[in-house]
Every structure is written in C-alpha cells, then in structure tokens.
N, C-alpha and C positions, 0 to 999 in steps of 0.2 A: 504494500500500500504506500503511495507517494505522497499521500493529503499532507500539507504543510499543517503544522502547530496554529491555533487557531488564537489568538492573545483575548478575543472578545468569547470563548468559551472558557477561557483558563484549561485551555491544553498543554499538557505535560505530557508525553508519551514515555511509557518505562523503556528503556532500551538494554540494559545489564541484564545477559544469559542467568548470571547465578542468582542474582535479585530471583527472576521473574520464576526459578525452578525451585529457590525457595519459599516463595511463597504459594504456588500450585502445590509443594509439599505439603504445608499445614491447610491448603483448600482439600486435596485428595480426591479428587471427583472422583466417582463411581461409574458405571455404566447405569447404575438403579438409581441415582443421584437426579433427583431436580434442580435446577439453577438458576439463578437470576442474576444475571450481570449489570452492572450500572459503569455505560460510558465502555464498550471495547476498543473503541481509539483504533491503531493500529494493528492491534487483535496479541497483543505481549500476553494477554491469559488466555485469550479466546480459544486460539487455534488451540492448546495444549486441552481446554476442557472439552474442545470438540473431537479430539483424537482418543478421549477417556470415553465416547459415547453418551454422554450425562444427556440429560433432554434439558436446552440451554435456551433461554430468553434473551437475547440483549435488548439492555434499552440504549439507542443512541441518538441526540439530540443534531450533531454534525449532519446533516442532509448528505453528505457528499461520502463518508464514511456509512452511513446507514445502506447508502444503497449499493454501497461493496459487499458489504456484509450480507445482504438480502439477498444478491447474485449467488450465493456461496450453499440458499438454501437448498438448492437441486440437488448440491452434492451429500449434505447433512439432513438425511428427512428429521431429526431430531430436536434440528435447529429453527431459532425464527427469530428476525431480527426486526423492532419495533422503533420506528421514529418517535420523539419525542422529547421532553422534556420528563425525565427522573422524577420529577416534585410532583409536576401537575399530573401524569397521566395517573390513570386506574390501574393498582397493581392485581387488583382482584382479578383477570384473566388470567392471570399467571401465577396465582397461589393453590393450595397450599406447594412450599417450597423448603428443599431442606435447606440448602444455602442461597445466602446474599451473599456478593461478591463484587470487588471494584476500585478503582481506583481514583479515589469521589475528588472533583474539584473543590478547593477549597471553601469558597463563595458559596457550598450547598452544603457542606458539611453538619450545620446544625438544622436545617431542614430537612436532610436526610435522616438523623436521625431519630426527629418527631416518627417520619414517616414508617423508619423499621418499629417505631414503637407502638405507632396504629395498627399495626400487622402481625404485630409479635406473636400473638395466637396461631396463625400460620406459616412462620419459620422457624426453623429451628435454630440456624444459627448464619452468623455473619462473620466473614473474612473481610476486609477490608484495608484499604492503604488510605492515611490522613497525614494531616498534621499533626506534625511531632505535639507542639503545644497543645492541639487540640484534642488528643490520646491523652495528654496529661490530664486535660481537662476533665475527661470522662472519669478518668483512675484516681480522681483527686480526693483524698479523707479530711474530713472535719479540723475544722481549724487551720486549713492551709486557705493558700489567696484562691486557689485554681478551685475552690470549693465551691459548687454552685449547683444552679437547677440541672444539670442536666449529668452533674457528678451523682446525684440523690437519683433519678429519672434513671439512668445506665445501671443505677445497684440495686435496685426496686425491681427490674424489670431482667435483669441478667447477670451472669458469669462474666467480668470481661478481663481478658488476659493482653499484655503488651504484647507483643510478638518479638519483634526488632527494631532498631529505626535503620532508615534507607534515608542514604545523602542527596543532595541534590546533584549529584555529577551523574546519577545512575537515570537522569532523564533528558527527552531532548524537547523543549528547551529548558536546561535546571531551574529549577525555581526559586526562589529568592528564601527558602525556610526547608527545616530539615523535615523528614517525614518521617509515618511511623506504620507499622503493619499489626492489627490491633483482632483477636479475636473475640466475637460475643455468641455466648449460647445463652438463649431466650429460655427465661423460667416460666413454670405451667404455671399460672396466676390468677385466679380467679377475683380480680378487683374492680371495685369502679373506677377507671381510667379517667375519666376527668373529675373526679372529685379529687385524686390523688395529684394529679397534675396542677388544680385551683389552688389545692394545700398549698403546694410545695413554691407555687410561685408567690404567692399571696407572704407566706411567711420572707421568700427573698427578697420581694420586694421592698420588704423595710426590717433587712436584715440585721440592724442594730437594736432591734427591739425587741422581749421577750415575747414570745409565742402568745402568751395571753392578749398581747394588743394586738398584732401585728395579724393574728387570727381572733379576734374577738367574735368573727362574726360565727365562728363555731366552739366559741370558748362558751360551755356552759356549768355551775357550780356540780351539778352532777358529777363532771370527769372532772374535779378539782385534785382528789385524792388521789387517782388511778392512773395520772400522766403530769409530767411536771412539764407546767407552763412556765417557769422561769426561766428557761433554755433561751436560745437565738439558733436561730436560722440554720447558723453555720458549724453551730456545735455539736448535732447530733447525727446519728447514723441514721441512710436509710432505712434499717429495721423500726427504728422510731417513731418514722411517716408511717409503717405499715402500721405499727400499733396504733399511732392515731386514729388513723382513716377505720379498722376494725373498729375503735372504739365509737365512733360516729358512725359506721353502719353495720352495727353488731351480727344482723339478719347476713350480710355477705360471706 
C-alpha cells in the first residue's frame, strides 16, 4: 500500500517487523477468533490476523485505504472492510467480539474508550497501541495526578495490563510522544452504567470536595454509616464507586 501518512487523520503507520510481531503475539488470533480492528492503515496487523483466518472487521475512516482493503475481500471470504469513522459508526453489526484491536489515533483515544465501554458486554477483551501518557492514565491509583475519571471507569469495568511502550522511530511519520501497547479484558458486570458513570464524574468534577457535597445529590442520612463520605474524589478505589452505586441501587 503506497497511501501517504495523512496529518488531518493523525496517521502514524507502524513500520518495525518486531514491534508489529510483538504485539500480534499478545493479540494471538485464532482461526475461531472474532475481531475488530480500528484504523488498519497500511495493514502492519491486518494482513498477519488475516493469515490466522480470524473473521476480521476493519473499521477505516481513510477513503483511499478503505477501498484497498475492501479489494482484498474476494481473496478473504472472512474479511470485511467498513468505511467510516470508529466513534460514530454502529459497532453493533459487528459484535458480539472476542477482540478489539488497533492502533487508535491519539485525538480519539478517550472516545474510544467510552465506546469499548458501551460495548463491554460484548467483548471480551482489547489489545491496543496508545499513548504512553494516556496508558498511564488509564493504570493511574489514587492519589496520583494521572488519577481520574477514566482511571476509576478502566478498573470498574476491566483487567488492564501495560504491555510495553513503543518509541516513536518505530512509525512513519514518528510522532511527536512515546506510545504504549496496553491490554484490557472486560469484567462480566452487571451495573447500571450510567448511574456509575454520573457518580464518578459528578464527584471529579469538584474533586476537592468531600463526596458528601460534591455528591449531595445522592448523599442520603440513610448511607451515612455504611460508606464514608469524607473521602475526595481522588482518594478512593474503584471498588469504592462499586460499593456506592450497590448501595444506591441495592435491587442490582
């Protein structure tokens, strides 16, 4: 494929043989393996998870790249390749799925991540390549700066393990921050998803404040005893949110 790097997509294409064999290692397609790819660019995973047999989805946004890939389906009955945009399309034709897989632009990383977590019910788990920082972000424990909504959101909802990080010389064109290859397997969970999500932002929102204000609006004398509201935001562990949100909808 000869598509030039695209600067208004934020294309990177992976180019390092051992990168890209390392990290089809910790993917391991199966031939029984469903997949979803986000963004095959040049195809640095593609073609290796097309030679495992997996039954493979890509989503690609690049018009010009999507329609190489879509040429390729005669030879792959297993494959199909879907124009679009990652964020906005419906992933529902294409679940349930064991792996997410990709090499996500940076500019969608935290929308993607909503995204696998509206879905989490139907995958199992996700491979991914990110920013270094933003791996940090995810794997960040209480009381650090990198602590946030989506540090509590990633350990609520999954297992996420660092993988390695990958320099920026191992792309063309390198990018200007290092990256990281990060894996998450999706917990069976039976919660109210946006009640846990209102929590968890509502308390960051005014993350200097103990839980009792900051959540007033489901602070009742009731749960006074059975969960300490004196906390902040950024002090407690996701198991914490889970207790709350149980404690607020006991029936779940």
């Amino acid at each position: 494929m000869i598509s030039r790097p695209k600067k208004s997509l934020g294309q990177h294409f992976l180019t390092d043989s051992n990168i890209i064999r390392k990290i089809i290692g910790h993917i391991s397609p199966k031939e029984t393996d469903v997949i979803l790819e986000i963004g095959p660019g040049r195809g640095a995973l593609t073609q290796s998870l097309l030679d495992s047999g997996c039954s493979l989805t890509s989503l690609e946004l690049d018009t010009d790249l999507a329609n190489e890939w879509k040429a390729k389906e005669v030879a792959y009955p297993q494959f199909r390749c879907v124009e679009g945009n990652a964020i906005s399309l419906d992933w529902t034709p294409y679940l349930p799925c064991d792996k997410v897989v990709g090499n996500i632009p940076y500019n969608i990383s935290r929308s993607l991540m909503y995204k696998l977590f509206s879905h989490r019910r139907n995958i199992n788990e996700a491979i991914l390549m990110v920013q270094k920082e933003f791996a940090e972000k995810l794997l960040a424990t209480p009381g650090s700066k990198s602590y946030g909504i989506l540090s509590v959101l990633t350990r609520c909802y999954s297992d996420i393990t660092y993988l390695f990080t990958i320099p920026p010389t191992v792309f063309n064109p390198p990018p200007r921050v290092v990256s990281a290859c990060i894996h998450i397997r999706f917990k069976s969970l039976d919660i109210n998803d946006q009640l846990l999500i209102d929590c968890i932002q509502s308390a960051f929102q005014q993350r200097r404040k103990t839980l009792q204000n900051s959540l007033k609006k489901y602070y009742s004398p009731d749960l006074k005893d059975v969960f300490d509201w004196s906390q902040r935001a950024d002090s407690i562990e996701a198991a914490d949110y889970l207790k709350l949100l149980r404690l607020l909808e006991p029936d779940k």
